[in-house]
C-alpha positions in Angstrom: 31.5 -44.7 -9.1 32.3 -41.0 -7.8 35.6 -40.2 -7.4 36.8 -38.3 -4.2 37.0 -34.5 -4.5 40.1 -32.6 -5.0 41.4 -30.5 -2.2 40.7 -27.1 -3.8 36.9 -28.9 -4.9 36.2 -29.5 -1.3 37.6 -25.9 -0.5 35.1 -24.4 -2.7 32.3 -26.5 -1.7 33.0 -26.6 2.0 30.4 -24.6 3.0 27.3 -26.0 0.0 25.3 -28.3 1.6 24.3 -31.1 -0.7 21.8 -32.9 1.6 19.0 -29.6 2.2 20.1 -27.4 -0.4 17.1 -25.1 -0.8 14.9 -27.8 -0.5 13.6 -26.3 2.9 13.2 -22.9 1.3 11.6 -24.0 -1.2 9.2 -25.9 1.2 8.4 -22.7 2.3 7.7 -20.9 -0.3 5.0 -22.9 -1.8 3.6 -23.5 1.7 3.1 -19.4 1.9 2.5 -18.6 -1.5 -0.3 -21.5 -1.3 -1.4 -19.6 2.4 -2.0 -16.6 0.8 -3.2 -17.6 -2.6 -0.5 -16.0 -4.1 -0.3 -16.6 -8.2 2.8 -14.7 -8.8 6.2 -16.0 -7.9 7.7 -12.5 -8.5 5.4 -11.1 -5.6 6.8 -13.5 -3.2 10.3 -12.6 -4.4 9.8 -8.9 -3.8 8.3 -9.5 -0.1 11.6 -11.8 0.5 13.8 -8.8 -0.9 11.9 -6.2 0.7 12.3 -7.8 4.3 15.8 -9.1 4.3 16.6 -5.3 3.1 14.6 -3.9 6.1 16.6 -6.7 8.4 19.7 -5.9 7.3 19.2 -2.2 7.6 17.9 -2.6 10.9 20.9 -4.2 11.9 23.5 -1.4 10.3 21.4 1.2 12.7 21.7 -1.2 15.9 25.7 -1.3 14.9 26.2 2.6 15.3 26.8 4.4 18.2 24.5 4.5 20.8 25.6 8.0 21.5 25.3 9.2 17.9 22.2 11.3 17.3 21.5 9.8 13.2 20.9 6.4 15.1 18.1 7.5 17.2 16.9 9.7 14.3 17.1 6.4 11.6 15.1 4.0 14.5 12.7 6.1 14.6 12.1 6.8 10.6 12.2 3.2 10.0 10.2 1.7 12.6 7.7 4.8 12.2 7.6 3.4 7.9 6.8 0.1 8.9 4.7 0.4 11.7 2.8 2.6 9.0 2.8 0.3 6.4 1.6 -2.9 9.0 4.6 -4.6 9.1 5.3 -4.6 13.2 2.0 -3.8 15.6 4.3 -1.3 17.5 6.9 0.9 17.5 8.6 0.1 20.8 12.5 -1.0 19.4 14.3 -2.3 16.6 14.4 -5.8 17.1 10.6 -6.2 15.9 12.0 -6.0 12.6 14.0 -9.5 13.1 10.2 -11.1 12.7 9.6 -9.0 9.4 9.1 -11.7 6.5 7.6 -12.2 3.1 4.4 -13.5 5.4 4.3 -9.7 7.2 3.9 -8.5 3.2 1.2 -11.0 2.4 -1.1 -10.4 5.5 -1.2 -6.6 4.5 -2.5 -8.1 0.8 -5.8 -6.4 0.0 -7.5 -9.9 0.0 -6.2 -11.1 3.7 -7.1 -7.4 4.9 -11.1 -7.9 4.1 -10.9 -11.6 5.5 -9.7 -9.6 8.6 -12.5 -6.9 8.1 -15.2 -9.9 7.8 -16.1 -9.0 3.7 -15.5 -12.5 2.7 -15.2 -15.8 3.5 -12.1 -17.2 2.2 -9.2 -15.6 0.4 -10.4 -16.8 -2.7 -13.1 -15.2 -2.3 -12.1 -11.9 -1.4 -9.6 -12.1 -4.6 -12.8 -12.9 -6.6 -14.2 -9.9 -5.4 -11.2 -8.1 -6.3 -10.7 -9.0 -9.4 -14.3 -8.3 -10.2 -14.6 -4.5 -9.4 -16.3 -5.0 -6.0 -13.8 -3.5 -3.5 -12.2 -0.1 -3.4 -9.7 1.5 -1.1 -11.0 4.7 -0.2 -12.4 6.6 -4.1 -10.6 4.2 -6.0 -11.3 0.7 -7.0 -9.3 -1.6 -6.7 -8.6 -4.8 -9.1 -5.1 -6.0 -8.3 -5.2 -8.2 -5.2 -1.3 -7.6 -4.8 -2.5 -4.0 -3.5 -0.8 -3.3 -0.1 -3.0 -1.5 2.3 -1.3 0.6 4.8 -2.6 0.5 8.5 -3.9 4.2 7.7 -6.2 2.8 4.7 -7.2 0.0 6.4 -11.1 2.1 7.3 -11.2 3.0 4.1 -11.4 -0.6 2.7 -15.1 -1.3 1.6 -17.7 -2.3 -1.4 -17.5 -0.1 -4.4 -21.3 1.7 -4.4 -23.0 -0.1 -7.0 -21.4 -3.2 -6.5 -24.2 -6.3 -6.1 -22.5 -7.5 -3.2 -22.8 -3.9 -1.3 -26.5 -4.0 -2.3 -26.5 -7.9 -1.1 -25.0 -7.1 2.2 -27.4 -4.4 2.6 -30.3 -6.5 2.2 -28.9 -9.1 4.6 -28.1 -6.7 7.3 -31.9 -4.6 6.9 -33.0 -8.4 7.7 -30.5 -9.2 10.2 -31.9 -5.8 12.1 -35.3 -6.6 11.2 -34.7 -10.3 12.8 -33.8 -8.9 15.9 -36.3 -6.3 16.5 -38.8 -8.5 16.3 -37.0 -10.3 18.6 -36.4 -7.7 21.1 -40.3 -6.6 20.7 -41.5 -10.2 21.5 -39.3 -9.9 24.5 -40.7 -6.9 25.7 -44.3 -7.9 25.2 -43.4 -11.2 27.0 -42.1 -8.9 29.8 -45.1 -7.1 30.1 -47.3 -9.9 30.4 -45.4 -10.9 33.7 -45.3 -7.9 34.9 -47.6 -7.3 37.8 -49.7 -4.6 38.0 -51.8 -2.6 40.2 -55.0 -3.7 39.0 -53.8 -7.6 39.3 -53.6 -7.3 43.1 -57.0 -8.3 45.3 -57.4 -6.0 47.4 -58.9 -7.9 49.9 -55.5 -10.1 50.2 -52.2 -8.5 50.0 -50.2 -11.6 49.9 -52.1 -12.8 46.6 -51.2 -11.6 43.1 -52.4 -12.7 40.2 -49.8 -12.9 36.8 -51.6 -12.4 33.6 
């Protein structure tokens, strides 16, 4: 049987709750880490660290004066870094940075950035890819699919030159324009046989035409 807790125990533990714990965190972890196919632990960790520091400075600058001249100045460094980075989609006020998470870090991950550009299918894919030598960001390549890409090097995301899957893609799109030009020139011809002519009216009765 458990005995009742001491006064000074129940000070001490007045605030630990026994029932969720870090259960729900925990929850939540392996639900986003699982999202975004993410095998390291310690990445996660970072992106947690990384966005509870941006938080609580965030908050520091909104706690200043609105009359002093450094808050203005820190707003707009801060939401200037990580609007650059991807992290908010504007730059319009401080309270953007209240929705900066671990989760903002992981969808600027080099894999969920070429699901977004279309160059794979699935994140497990894409980190196949990575892993593999196919992908560079801008003249370098690319293996580690922890790599953040800023919003800047976002264009410059594509298939390493004499990657298979470049050449692959190639081949697919050359058919994929070949495909529809013979579409569009089946159209046209079919246009052109409807298309009434001169010749295909009798002269002898205006209010007749003949269709080929």
């Amino acid at each position: 049987m458990v005995r009742k807790l001491k006064y000074h125990e129940q000070k001490l533990l007045k605030k630990v709750d026994f029932i969720n714990w870090e259960v729900d965190n925990n929850l939540h972890e392996v639900k986003v880490l699982r999202k975004y196919r993410i095998e390291k632990r310690e990445d996660y960790t970072k992106y947690n660290k990384l966005s509870r520091n941006i938080r609580d400075l965030a908050q520091k600058i909104r706690d200043l004066d609105e009359k002093d001249g450094f808050r203005a100045q820190s707003s707009h460094q801060l939401l200037e870094k990580i609007y650059s980075i991807g992290l908010v989609p504007t730059k319009q006020n401080l309270s953007l940075t209240e929705k900066v998470t671990a989760s903002s870090f992981c969808r600027r991950r080099l894999p969920s950035i070429m699901l977004n550009l279309r160059m794979a299918q699935n994140l497990k894919t894409a980190i196949t890819f990575i892993e593999q030598g196919h992908v560079r960001v801008g003249p370098d390549i690319v293996t580690d699919p922890a790599f953040l890409v800023t919003r800047n090097m976002e264009d410059f995301v594509t298939w390493v030159d004499s990657s298979k899957i470049k050449q692959h893609v190639m081949n697919y799109n050359d058919e994929l324009h070949m495909t529809k030009d013979m579409l569009v020139s089946k159209c046209l011809l079919s246009i052109e046989r409807r298309t009434v002519t001169v010749h295909d009216i009798n002269p002898t009765c205006f209010t007749q035409t003949h269709v080929k």
